[in-house]
C-alpha positions as CSV (number, residue, x, y, z in Angstrom):
1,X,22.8,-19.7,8.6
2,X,20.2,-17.2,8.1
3,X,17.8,-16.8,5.9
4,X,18.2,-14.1,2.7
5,X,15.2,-12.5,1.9
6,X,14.2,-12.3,-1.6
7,X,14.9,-9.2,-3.7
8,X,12.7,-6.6,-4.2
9,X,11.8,-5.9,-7.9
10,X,10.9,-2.5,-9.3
11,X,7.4,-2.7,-9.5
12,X,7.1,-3.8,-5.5
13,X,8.2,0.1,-4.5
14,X,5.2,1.2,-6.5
15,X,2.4,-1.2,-5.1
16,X,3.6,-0.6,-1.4
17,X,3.5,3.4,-2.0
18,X,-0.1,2.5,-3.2
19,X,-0.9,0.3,-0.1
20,X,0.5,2.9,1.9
21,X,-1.5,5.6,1.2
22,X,-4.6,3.7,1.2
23,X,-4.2,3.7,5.1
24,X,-3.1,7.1,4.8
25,X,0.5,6.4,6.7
26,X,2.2,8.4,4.5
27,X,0.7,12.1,5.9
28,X,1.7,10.9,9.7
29,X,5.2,9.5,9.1
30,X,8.6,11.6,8.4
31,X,9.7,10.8,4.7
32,X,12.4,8.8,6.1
33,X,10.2,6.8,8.1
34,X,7.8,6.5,5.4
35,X,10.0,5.1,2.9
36,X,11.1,2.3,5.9
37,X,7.3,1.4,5.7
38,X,7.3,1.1,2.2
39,X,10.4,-0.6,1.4
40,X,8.9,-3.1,4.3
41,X,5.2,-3.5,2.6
42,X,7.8,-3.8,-0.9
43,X,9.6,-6.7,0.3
44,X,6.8,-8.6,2.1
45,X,5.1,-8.6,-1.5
46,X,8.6,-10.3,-2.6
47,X,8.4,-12.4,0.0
48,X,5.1,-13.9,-0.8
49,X,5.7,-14.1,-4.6
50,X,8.9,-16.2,-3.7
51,X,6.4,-18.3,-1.7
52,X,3.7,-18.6,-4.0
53,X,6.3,-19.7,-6.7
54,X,7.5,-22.6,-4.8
55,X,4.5,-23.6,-3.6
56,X,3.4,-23.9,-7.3
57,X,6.6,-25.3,-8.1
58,X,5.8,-28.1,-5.0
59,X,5.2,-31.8,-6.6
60,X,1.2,-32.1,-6.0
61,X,0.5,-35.1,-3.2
62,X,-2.5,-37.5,-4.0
């Protein structure tokens, strides 16, 4: 069964348009390639808060 990504929240869109432009993608790419980019930077930040969450979640082991 595969695995379902987690869901992007509103304020990922915002902080992968800001990644984005800091490597200046955004000038070289059509807007609807541009967007893909962004929506992918958007949900590898969900991603990795869903990771960091179980990890803290994650019994400590002594």
């Amino acid at each position: 069964m595969p695995v379902k990504p987690p869901p992007m929240m509103e304020r990922d869109l915002p902080r992968a348009r800001e990644i984005a432009r800091s490597w200046n993608l955004l000038d070289q790419l059509s807007p609807t390639d541009a967007e893909s980019v962004i929506r992918a930077i958007a949900q590898g930040i969900a991603e990795g808060r869903s990771y960091g969450l179980e990890i803290g979640q994650a019994p400590l082991k002594t």
